[in-house]
N, C-alpha and C positions, 0 to 999 in steps of 0.2 A: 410290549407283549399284550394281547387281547387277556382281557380280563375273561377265563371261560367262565367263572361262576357264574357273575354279572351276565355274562350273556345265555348260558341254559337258562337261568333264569326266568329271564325277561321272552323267549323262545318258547319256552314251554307254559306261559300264561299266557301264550297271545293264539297257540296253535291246539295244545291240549294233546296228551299221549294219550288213542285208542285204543293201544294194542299192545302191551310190554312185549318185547320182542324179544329173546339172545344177549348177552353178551360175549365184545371179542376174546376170543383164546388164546395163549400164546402166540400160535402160528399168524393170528393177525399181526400180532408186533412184531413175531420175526419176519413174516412176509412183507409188511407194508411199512414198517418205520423208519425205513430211508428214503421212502419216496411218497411218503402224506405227511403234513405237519404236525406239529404235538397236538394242535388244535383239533384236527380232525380223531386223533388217537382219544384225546382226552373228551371229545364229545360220547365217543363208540361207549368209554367207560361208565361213562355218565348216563346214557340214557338207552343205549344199545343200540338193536337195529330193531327200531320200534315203528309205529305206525302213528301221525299227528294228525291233526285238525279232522277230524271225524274220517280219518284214511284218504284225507285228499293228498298226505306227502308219506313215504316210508323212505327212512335209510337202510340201505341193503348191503347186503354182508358180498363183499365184492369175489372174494372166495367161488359162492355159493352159486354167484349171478357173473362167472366170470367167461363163461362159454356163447350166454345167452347177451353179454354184451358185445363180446366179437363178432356176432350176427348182427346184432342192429347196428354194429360199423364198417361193416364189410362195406368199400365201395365209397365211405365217406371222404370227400377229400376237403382239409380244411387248409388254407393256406399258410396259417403262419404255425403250423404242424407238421414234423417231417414224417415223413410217411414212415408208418409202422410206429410212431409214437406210442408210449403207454397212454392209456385210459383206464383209468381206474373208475367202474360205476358206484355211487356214493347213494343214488337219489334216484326214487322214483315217484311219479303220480297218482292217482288211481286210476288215469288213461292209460299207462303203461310206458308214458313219456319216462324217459332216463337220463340222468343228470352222469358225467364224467367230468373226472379230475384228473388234470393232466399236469407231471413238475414244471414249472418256471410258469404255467397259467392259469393256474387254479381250476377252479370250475370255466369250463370253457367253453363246452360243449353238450347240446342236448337234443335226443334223438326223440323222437315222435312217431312210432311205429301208424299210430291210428289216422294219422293224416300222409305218411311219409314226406315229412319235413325233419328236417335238421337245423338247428339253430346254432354258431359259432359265435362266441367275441372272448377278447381279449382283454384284460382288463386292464385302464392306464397305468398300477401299479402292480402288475405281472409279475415284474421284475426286482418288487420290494420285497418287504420282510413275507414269506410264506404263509403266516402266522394272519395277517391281516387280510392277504389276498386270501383266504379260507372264510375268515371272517365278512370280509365281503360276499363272498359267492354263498356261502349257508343262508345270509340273512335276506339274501334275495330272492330266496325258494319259498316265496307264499301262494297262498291260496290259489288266487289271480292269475301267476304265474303259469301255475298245474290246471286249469282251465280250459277246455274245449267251448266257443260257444255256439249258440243257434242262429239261426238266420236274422235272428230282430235283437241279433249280438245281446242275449242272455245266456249266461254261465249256466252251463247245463252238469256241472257236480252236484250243487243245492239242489237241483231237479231231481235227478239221480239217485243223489240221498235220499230225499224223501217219499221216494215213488218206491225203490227198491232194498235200503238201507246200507250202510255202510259195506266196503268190501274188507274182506279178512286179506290174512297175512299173504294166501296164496291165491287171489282172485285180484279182478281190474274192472273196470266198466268196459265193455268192449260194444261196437257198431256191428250189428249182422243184418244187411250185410253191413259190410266196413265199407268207409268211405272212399277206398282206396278206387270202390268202381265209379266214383262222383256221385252218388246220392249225398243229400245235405245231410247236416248233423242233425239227428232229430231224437227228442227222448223217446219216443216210441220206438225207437230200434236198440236202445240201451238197454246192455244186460250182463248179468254178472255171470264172469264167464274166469277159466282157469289161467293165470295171469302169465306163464310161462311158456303154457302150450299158446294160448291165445297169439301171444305174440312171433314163435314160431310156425304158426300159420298164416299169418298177417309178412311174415318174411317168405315164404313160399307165394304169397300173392305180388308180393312187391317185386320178385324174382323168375313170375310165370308168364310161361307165351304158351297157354292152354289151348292141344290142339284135340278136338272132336273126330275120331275114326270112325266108319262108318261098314259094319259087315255085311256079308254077305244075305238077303241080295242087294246090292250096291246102294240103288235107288228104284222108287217105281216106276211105272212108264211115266211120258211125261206128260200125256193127258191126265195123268190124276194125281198132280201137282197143283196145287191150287195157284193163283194167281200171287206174286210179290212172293213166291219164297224162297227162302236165299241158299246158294249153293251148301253143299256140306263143308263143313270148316271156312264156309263165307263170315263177312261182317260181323261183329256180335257172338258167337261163338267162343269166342276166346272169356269173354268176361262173365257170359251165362255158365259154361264150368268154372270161373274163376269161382264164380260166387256158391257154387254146389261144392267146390273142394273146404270154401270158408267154411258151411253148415254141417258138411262131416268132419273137419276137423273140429269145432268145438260140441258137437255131440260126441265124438269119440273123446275126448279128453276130459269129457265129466262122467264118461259113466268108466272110462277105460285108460286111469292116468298110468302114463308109460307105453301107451301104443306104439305097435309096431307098422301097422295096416287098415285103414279103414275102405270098408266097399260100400256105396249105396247105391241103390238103384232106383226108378219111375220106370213104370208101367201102364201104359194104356187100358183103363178097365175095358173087360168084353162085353157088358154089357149098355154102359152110358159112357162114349170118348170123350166126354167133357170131365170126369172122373179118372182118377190115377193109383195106382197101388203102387207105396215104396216099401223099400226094405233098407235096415244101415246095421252091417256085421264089422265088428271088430276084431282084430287078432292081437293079441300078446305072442311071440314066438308059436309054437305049433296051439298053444288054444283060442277059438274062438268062441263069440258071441255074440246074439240078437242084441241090439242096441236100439233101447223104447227111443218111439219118439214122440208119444204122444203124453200126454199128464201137463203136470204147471212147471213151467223151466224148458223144457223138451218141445214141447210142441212150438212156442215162439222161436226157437232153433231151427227148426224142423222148416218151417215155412220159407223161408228163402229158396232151400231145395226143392219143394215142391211149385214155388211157382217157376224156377229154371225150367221144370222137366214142359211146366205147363207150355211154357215158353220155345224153346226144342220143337215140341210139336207144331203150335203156330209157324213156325219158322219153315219146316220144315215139309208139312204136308201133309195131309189126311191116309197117306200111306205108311208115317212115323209110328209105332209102337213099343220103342221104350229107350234107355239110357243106364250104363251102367258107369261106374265114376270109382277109380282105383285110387287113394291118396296111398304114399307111403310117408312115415316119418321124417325120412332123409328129405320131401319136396318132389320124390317122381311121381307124377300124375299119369294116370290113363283112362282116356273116355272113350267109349264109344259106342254109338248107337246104332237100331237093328229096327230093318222094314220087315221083318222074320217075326210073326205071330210065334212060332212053334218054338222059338229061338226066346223070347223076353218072358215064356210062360214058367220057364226055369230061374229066372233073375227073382221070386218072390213067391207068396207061399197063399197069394191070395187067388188064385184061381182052381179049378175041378182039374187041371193038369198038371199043378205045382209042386214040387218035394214036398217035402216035409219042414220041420222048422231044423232039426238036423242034417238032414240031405243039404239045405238050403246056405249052413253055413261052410259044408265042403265045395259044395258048387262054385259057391263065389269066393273062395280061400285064393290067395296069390299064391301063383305056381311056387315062388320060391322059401313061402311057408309053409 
């Protein structure tokens, strides 16, 4: 039998609690005590679901985080797992990477929303006492482990830390954009961002085939198409919304946690087209709201979307005038852009023909809020 004192011990001098977290409640022992070991029961007791080494590991209350693990394994298939296997998530990083326990293999499996990778192994004694194959998998969740690095393979959490500080109980370090479009890992795009929505937006990317509509009127003539621009819903389209649905969902989840709907739009300023006006409204059920996007936190948000739209228009034509971009909660995306001056003058609140800032939030409300 693993000795647990000896080992919280020694665990929690080497990593340090940031964050007193919870302890389990009945329903954890009635729910999970036949399929976690005493060892993992007797850790929860012990130190909860706390957050270590300056929030680079948290164990999570699998309860809690039991809906938001079935999304990050939707689709995973590991071999020596039969399909629809329990996962129990135990552990996470302050990437958002998640650690799962599964009976007869302990820790086995870890998902990696921010790169989308998945890592599986097995462990040689799987199939031994419970109690140790636990004790193996906990003691292998260091620092190192929970690490993203940069291109000149430095560990970019110590960065992280120190540039932005520690993440709390309900936050992650997240990439905006996320790497998921191939940009390198870079600390300049790290930011602390909501650790739950984040990652069900980063699951809505990993699961999107983002298609750009285009209304009425269709396109302009085609003399006044500039040279190299790509058809509507051509090349590149799919990932320039991918990366506008990334920036309104984690603007909508910091100012609007629990959304049902986010809309933002780029507009073509009328008087300098190298200049853009957006808008980003949020809905909870029938209320909305203006959702800031400029200040400190907001605005580095903010910028991925605005260079999309900038981008849109390069692509697109000196006949492009604006872009409007529907997320809902559930993952339905809808974009669509407008050669219509008269048409994108209603998507925001910055021109002499614009609603108001109230008009503006019924305007762009989803029909079916």
């Amino acid at each position: 039998m693993v000795d647990l004192e000896e080992f919280v011990d020694a665990w929690v001098q080497d990593v340090s609690i940031l964050w007193q977290g919870p302890f389990p409640a009945d329903e954890h022992v009635n729910r999970f005590g036949d399929v976690l070991p005493e060892f993992v029961l007797a850790l929860w007791s012990r130190v909860g679901f706390s957050g270590f080494g300056d929030g680079a590991m948290w164990l999570v209350d699998p309860l809690v985080w039991a809906d938001a693990g079935a999304e990050m394994t939707r689709g995973v298939e590991v071999e020596f797992l039969e399909p629809g296997a329990l996962l129990v998530p135990v552990a996470r990083s302050a990437f958002g990477e998640m650690w799962f326990w599964s009976p007869g293999c302990g820790v086995c499996l870890s998902v990696a929303p921010a790169t989308g990778e998945f890592h599986a192994r097995r462990l040689p004694n799987a199939d031994g006492d419970p109690e140790t194959v636990a004790y193996v998998g906990f003691s292998s969740m260091k620092r190192a482990a929970m690490d993203i690095f940069d291109s000149d393979d430095e560990g970019l959490f110590s960065q992280a830390l120190e540039r932005l500080g520690p993440v709390s109980v309900d936050e992650c370090y997240g990439f905006v954009p996320s790497l998921l479009f191939g940009v390198p890992p870079e600390l300049g795009n790290i930011h602390k961002v909501k650790v739950r929505e984040h990652l069900r937006v980063l699951d809505m990317i990993r699961r999107g085939e983002f298609t750009l509509e285009t209304g009425p009127p269709v396109m302009p003539a085609e003399d006044e198409v500039s040279d190299g621009v790509n058809p509507v819903g051509g090349m590149g389209d799919s990932e320039t919304v991918g990366r506008m649905v990334q920036a309104l969902g984690e603007l909508a989840s910091e100012s609007m946690p629990g959304w049902d709907a986010v809309v933002g739009t780029g507009v073509v300023d009328d008087v300098d087209d190298g200049l853009f006006d957006h808008a980003v409204v949020g809905y909870i059920g029938g209320e909305g709201q203006r959702i800031r996007t400029r200040g400190p936190g907001r605005a580095e948000l903010t910028k991925p979307f605005v260079r999309a739209v900038a981008e849109l228009r390069s692509a697109h034509g000196s006949g492009w005038e604006g872009v409007k971009v529907t997320v809902r909660r559930g993952g339905d995306v809808g974009a669509i852009q407008s050669f219509d001056r008269s048409e994108v003058v209603r998507w925001t609140t910055g021109f002499d023909e614009s609603p108001s800032p109230e008009q503006l939030i019924e305007l762009l409300r989803p029909a079916d809020l």
